[in-house]
Every structure is written in C-alpha cells, then in structure tokens.
C-alpha positions, -999 to 999 in steps of 0.1 A, spaced: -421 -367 87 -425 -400 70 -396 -426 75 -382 -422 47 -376 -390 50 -366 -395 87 -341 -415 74 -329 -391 52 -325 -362 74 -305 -383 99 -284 -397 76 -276 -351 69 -279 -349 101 -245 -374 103 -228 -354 74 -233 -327 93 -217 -340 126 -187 -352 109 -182 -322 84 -188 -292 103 -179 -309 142 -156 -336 136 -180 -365 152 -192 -395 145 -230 -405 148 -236 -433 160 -272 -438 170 -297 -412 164 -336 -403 182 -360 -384 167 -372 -358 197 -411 -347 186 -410 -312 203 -402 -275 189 -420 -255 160 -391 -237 148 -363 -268 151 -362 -302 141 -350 -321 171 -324 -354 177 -312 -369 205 -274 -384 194 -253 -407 206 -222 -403 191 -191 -430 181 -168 -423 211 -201 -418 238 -207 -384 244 -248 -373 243 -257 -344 222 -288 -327 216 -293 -317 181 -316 -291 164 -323 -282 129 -336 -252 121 -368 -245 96 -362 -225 65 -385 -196 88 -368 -195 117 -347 -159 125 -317 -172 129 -302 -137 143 -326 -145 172 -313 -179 178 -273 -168 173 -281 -141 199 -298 -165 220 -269 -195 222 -245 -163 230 -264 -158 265 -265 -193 274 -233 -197 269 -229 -166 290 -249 -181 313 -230 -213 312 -198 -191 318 -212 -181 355 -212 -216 366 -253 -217 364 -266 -249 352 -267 -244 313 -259 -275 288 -226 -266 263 -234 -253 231 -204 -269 207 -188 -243 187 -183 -253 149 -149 -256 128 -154 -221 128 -160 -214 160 -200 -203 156 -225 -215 180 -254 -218 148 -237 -236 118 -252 -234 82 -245 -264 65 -264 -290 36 -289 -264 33 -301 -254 65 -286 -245 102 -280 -260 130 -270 -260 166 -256 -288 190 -257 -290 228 -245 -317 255 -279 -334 266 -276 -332 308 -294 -360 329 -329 -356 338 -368 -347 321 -387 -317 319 -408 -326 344 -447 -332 340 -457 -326 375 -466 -304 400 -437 -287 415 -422 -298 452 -414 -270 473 -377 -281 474 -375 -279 435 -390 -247 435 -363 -239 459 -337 -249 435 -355 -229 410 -359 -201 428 -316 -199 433 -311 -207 402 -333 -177 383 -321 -155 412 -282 -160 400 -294 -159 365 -310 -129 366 -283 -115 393 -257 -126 361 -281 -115 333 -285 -79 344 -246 -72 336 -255 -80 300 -262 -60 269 -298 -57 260 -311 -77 238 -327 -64 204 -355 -91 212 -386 -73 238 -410 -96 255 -441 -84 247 -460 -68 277 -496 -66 270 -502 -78 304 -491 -39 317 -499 -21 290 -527 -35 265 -560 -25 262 -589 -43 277 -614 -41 246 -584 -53 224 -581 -83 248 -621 -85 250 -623 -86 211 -594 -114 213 -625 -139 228 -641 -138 193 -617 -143 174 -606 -175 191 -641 -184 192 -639 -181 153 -611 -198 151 -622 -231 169 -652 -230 146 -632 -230 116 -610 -260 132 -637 -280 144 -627 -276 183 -640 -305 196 -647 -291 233 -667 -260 213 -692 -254 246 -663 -256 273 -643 -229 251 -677 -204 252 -680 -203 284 -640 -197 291 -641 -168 264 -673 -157 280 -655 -159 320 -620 -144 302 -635 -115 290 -656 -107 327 -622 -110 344 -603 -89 318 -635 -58 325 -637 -65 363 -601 -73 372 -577 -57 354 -579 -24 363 -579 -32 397 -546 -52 390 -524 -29 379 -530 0 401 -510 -18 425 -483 -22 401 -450 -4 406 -450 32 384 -416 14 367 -404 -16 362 -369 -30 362 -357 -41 326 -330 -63 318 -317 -90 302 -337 -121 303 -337 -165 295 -373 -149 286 -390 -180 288 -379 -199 316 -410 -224 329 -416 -260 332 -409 -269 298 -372 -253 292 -362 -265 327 -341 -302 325 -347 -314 367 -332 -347 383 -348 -354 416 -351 -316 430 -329 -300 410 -323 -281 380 -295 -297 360 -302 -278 327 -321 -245 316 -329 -250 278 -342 -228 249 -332 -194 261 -357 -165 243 -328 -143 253 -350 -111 249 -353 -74 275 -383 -80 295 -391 -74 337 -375 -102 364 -406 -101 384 -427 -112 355 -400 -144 347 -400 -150 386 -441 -145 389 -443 -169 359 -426 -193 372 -438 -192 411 -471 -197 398 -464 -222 374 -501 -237 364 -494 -274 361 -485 -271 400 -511 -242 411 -540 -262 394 -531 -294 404 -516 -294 441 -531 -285 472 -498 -266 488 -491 -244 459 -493 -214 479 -463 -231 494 -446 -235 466 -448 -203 450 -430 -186 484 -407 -207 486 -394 -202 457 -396 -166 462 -375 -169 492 -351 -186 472 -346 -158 445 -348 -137 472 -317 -154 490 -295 -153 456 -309 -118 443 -316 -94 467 -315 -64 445 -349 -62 427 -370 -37 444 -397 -51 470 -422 -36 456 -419 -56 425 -415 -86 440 -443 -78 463 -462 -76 426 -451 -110 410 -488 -123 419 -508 -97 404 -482 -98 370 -484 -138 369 -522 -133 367 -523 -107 343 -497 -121 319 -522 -148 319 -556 -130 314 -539 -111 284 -527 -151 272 -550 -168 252 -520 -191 241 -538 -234 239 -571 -218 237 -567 -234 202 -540 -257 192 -550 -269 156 -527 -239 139 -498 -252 154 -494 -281 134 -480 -300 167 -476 -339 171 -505 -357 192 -487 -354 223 -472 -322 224 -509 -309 215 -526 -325 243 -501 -309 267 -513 -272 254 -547 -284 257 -541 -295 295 -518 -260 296 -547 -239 288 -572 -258 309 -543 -252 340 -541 -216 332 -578 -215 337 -577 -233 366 -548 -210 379 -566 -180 371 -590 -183 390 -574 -199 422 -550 -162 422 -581 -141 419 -597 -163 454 -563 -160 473 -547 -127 457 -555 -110 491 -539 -134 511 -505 -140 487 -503 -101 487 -496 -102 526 -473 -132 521 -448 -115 498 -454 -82 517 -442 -102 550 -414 -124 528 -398 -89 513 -397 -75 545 -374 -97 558 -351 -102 528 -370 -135 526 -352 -147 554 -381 -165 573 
C-alpha cells in the first residue's frame, strides 16, 4: 500500500471509529501482518489502545463473526482474551464505508520471537488447559480443522513434494537445492514413518471446540506470561493436536537445547488445569505434533502469499524450524513417549 493510499484508509479508518464506535482517532500505526485483514494499531483521543482490522473483500466474514463470538466467550471465563468492542449495534464485525471491520483492546506485551522458557510454557500450558476445559462446553463450530495428519494418504502427501518443487521453479526460489533435498527427505519420512506413527494413535479422538490455532504467533506474552491469545480460528478439531502443537513449538525445539523440557512442562501444566482428556491422547501429543507436520508443507514456498519482507522471512525461518523439529522428534520419539507415559500416570503431578 503506497502512502497515499495509506493515508487514505486511515483517514476511513477514523470515520469509521467515530461513526460506527463513537471514538476519536488520534494517532494511527500501520501493523504489516495478516493475509485476510488490514491491520492498525490506534491510539485513540481520550487514551485507550485498540487494535484495528480491516477485512479484504475475500475474507468469510461468517468465519470471523463466529470466531470473535468464542473469544469473547473465552474472555467471559476470565482467560486472558483482549475485548472485542461491540458496534452501535451491538455486533462484534461492523460493515461500514465499504468493507468490515473489527476492534479489540491491544494488551501489553509481543508475540514473542524466541525460544520458549519452561516457565512460559508453564503459563501456556494453564492457560490452553482452562481454555480447552471452557471450550469443550461450547457448540461446535461449523469450521473443521483439517486432519490430514490422521487420516490422509501417504502417496497424496508424496505427490505434494513435486508440486512444491514446481512451484519454487515457477517463483524462482532462491534456495532451489536446499528445497530438493527437503522434498526428497519429506517424502522418505512420510513412506518410512507414518505408518508407524499412527498405530499408536488412540482408535478415537476427542473433538471439541477449539482457538484452532493457538501457537507462537497468536499468543501476546509479557515476561512469562500470556497476557493475550489473538486470532482465534474458532473451528471442531482434537485438544491433543492444539496442545502437541504448541509443546513442540519449532522456533523453541529447533533452537534450544532443553526443549524436551519445555514441552513437559507445559504438558504438566495443561495437565494441572484439564485433567479430563484421556491419557492416552495425551500420551500421543508427540507422535500428532510430528505428523501434523510431515503432512505440512506450509513456508516450503512463500512467494504466493504476497507477504511483506519481514513477515516472509519469518515463514522461511518457520519451515526451516519445522525441518529442524522434525527430525529432532523422530531421534527422541522413544524417549518423549516414556516421558508423557510417566507424566499421565501421575496426573502430571511430578
């Protein structure tokens, strides 16, 4: 967006604020994240800090109407979920000067862009435990998380490497080499693992309400703790592949020495707050964490995503993580397998 333009949209932006919120803009901060919103940090006339987002002409608003209404749920059980402000009549998404919008108190603190500490994870860990403890009283969402990870084929997956290989080709990927021999590694691992994986998966699987995408990136921290969980998905999809996916979070398992560490402990933590999900699929968080990601080929290219230079670089460092990740779970899958044996034994009490 050129300045002009920028300009522009701020200046609707403040119409907006005024017309359909009664506020007053006083300064306003481009954000350059998202793919379906255009984001702005606002500061408004009498001081309060609101996070603004624009939605594109594509995005399914249903989606995003049911997805404010469980964060505000959330937000309802005391767990640590900005406000979404309601318009002048009362809806959470407004459609005004030709497009909708949402607003939200911005909290204190950064998604953070390092590995995880073991007490974070411990807040984390309480925090999805309550969350999904809250979340499982809710209706179902029309939204399901995909689950190719359980259920896909493996020559579907396979065929997936040339496809991104063709890809890159057309979009001049500029690491072409480095990306042949990751699709070449992917698609061993998805013929010699993944069969292997899920037999040790649980016959069923609980289903519930979900956040649906709650990692790194939609998690606002200060020091060690959570202070805000952003950009609910709000779909139906399995706790122990949101808790799995978070434990072994690949910014921290590629990049820190103790993640082991930090994976249990924030098991233990969930454990503590939700002690209901069945052991046997928390016992299985590992194995879904690694084969959610062999079935992922999300940051293997990044071109399509028309992203801004720094938001592109982080899915490039993303994908190189997960590669990094998968294979550190595949070396130590024996030896976490006992850990959350021995942690869902005890209630994760030790």
């Amino acid at each position: 967006m050129d300045m002009n333009n920028a300009d522009r949209g701020a200046a609707l932006m403040a119409d907006v604020l005024e017309d359909r919120y009664g506020l007053a803009a006083d300064v306003v901060e481009p954000v350059h994240m998202g793919t379906d919103t255009i984001n702005r940090r606002v500061l408004t006339t009498d001081g309060l800090r609101l996070f603004v987002k624009e939605y594109r002409s594509t995005a399914d608003l249903d989606a995003a109407r049911a997805a404010w209404d469980m964060a505000e749920y959330c937000r309802a059980a005391q767990l640590p979920v900005p406000r979404v402000w309601p318009d002048a009549d009362g809806e959470l998404v407004t459609i005004a000067e030709g497009s909708a919008w949402a607003i939200v108190d911005e909290v204190p603190g950064h998604v953070t862009t390092t590995p995880m500490s073991v007490a974070l994870a411990e807040h984390i860990g309480v925090v999805m435990g309550r969350m999904h403890r809250v979340l499982a009283a809710y209706p179902m969402p029309k939204l399901v998380q995909q689950s190719r990870w359980r259920l896909g084929a493996v020559a579907d997956a396979a065929s997936k490497c040339n496809s991104v290989l063709a890809t890159a080709v057309r979009q001049g990927h500029d690491r072409l080499d480095q990306l042949r021999l990751d699709m070449d590694q992917r698609r061993e691992d998805l013929h010699q693992h993944v069969h292997q994986l899920r037999e040790r998966l649980p016959d069923t699987l609980v289903e519930q309400a979900l956040h649906a995408d709650l990692t790194r990136t939609n998690l606002i921290v200060l020091g060690n703790a959570v202070t805000g969980v952003i950009d609910f998905r709000g779909a139906r999809a399995m706790p122990a592949w949101e808790l799995g996916r978070a434990a072994f979070d690949p910014r921290t398992v590629a990049n820190s020495t103790g993640w082991d560490s930090v994976a249990l402990a924030m098991v233990r933590a969930y454990l503590s707050e939700h002690p209901g999900l069945p052991p046997a699929e928390v016992q299985a968080c590992a194995r879904i964490a690694l084969l959610y990601m062999l079935f992922s080929f999300y940051g293997a290219t990044t071109a399509e995503y028309g992203l801004p230079q720094e938001a592109e670089s982080d899915l490039q460092r993303h994908w190189r993580e997960r590669q990094a990740t998968i294979r550190l779970l595949l070396h130590h899958l024996r030896d976490l397998d006992a850990s959350l044996s021995d942690l869902t034994a005890d209630g994760g009490r030790s």
